[in-house]
C-alpha positions in Angstrom: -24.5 7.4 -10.9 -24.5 10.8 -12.7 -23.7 12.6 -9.3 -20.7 10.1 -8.5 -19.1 10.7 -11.4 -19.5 14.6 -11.7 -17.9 14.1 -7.6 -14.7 11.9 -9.1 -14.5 14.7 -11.6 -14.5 17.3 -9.1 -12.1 15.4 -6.8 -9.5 14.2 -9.8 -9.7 18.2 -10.8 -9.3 19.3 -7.3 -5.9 17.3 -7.0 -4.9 18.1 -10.1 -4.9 22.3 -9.3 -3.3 21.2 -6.1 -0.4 19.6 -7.5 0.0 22.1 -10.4 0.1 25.2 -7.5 2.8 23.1 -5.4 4.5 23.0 -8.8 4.2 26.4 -9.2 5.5 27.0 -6.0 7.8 24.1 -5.1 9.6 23.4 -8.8 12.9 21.8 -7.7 10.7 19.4 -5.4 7.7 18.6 -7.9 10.3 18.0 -10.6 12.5 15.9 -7.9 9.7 13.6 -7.0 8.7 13.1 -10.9 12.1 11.9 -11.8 11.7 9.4 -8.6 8.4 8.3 -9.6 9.7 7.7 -13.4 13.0 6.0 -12.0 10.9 3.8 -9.2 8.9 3.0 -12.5 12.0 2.0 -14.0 13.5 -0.3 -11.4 10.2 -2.3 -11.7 10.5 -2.7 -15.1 14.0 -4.1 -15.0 13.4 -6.4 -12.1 10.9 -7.7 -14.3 13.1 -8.1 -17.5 16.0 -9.8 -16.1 14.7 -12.9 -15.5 13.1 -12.8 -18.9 16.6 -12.0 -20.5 18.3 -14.5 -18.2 16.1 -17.3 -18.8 16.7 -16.9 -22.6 20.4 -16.3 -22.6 20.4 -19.6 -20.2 19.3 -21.7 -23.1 22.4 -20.9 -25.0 26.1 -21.6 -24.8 26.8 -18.2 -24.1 26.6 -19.7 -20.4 29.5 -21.2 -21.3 31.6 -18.1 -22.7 33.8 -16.6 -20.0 33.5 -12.6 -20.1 36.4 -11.1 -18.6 37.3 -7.4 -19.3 39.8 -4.7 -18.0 41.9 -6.8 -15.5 43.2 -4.4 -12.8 45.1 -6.3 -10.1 44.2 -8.7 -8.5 42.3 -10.5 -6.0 42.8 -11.2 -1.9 43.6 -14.8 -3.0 46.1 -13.3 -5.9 43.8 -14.5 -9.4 43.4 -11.7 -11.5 40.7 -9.6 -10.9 38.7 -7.8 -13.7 36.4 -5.4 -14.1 33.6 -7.2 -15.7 34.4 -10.6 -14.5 31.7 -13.5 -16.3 33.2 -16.4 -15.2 32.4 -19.2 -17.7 29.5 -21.9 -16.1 26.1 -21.3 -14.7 25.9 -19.8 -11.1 24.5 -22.6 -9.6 27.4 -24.5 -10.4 29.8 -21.9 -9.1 30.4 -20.1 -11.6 29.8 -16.5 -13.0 27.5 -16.8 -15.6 29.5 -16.2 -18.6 28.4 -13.9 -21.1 24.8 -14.7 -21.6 24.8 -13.1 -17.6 26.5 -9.9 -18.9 24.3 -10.1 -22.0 20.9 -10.1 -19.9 22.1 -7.7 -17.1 23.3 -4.9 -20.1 20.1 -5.6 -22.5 18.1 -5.3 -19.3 19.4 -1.7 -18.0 20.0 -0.6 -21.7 16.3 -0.6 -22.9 15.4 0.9 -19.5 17.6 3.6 -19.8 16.5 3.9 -23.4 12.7 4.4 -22.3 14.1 6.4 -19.2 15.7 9.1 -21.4 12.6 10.3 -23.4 10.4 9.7 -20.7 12.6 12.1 -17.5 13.7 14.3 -21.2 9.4 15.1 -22.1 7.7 15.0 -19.3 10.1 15.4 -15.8 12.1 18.2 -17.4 10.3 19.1 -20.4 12.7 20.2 -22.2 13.1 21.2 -26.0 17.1 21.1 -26.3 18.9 19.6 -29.0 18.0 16.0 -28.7 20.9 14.9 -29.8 23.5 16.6 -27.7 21.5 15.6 -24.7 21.8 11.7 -26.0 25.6 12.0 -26.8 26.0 13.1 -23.1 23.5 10.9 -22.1 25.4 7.7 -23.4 28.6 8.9 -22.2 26.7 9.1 -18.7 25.6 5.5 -18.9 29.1 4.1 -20.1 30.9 5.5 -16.9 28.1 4.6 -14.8 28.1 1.5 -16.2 32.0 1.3 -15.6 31.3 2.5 -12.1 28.2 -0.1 -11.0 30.8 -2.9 -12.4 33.6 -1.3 -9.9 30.9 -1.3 -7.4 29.3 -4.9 -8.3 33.0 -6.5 -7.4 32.5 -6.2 -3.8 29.6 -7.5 -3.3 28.1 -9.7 -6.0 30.1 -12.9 -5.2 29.2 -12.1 -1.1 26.0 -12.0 -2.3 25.1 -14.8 -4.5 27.4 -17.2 -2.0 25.2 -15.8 1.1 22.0 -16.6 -0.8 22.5 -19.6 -2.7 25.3 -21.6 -0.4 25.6 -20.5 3.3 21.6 -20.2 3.5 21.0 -22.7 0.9 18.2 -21.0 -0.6 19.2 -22.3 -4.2 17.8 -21.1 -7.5 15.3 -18.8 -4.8 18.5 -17.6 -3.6 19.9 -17.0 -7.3 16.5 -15.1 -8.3 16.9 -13.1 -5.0 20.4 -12.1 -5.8 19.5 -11.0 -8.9 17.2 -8.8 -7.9 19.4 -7.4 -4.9 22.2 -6.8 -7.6 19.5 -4.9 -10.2 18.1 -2.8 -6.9 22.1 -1.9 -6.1 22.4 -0.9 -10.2 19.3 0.8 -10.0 20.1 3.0 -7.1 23.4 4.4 -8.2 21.7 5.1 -11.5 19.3 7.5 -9.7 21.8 9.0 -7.4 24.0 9.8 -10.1 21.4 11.0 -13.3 19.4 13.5 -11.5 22.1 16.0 -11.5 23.2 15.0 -14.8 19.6 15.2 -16.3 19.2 18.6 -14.4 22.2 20.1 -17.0 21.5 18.2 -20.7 17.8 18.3 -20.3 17.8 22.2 -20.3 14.8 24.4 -21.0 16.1 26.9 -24.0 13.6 30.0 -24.9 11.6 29.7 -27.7 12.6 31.7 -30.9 
């Protein structure tokens, strides 16, 4: 028994010199493949608190309460089209899911991106910084991304749920699965878009 765990100890301190001399000589690509490990992490978190969100906010009559913000243009069939567009009424009965959707969707990515931030911040790029100025740019990084998955989320989140729940008749499976398809899209353009804003407010300043 003694001899096993003095091997496990040899072989978890093997791998751990191993990946500290590809750090050493491979930075850009250790610290890349942290920040993926930490975002993968993050996805599956999310995917697992939006149901939990959505089944609470479904209890409510926020279900109910149409959420419809910055109208620009409109549609192919010439209704307005918006932004963040919440239809009042569940999406199994056609409609968008009113505000207790936009509710569990924003709660959802905004405690994930909360963790996120001190977690890529400490231990992908370790760095001391002013906190503060690195949130402030952080936020405003979330609020256009936000603004830009929304954009984004207009071409394909009625496709989507219509595919799932109506033309394949998969029903609240179908719902469930378009969920998850529209958190994986969200998720995605979050990590495509952070790593090179991480890489210039989570800076590494000398130590006085």
């Amino acid at each position: 028994m003694n001899d096993i765990n003095i091997e496990t100890k040899k072989t978890g301190a093997g791998a751990m010199g191993y990946w500290n001399n590809y750090k050493e000589k491979h930075p850009n690509i250790a610290q890349f493949f942290v920040f993926f490990l930490l975002s993968t992490g993050m996805t599956i978190l999310q995917l697992v608190l939006m149901p939990v969100f959505k089944g609470i906010f479904a209890q409510t009559s926020l279900v109910n309460t149409s959420f419809q913000w910055l109208q620009f243009g409109t549609n192919f069939d010439g209704s307005d089209y918006y932004l963040f567009d919440y239809g009042s009424g569940s999406l199994a009965s056609g409609g968008g899911g009113g505000l207790a959707y936009f509710l569990a969707v924003q709660i959802t990515i905004g405690l994930a991106q909360i963790i996120n931030f001190f977690l890529q911040r400490n231990i992908t790029f370790k760095s001391n910084s002013n906190i503060w100025s690195a949130a402030f740019w952080y936020v405003l990084a979330y609020v256009v991304i936000t603004i830009g998955a929304a954009a984004a989320q207009g071409f394909y989140k009625a496709p989507v749920y219509n595919l799932l729940m109506n033309t394949w008749e998969m029903g609240s499976f179908g719902e469930t699965a378009a969920d998850l398809i529209t958190m994986m899209i969200n998720a995605l353009i979050s990590f495509w878009v952070f790593y090179p804003i991480f890489k210039v407010i989570f800076k590494q300043e000398p130590e006085k």
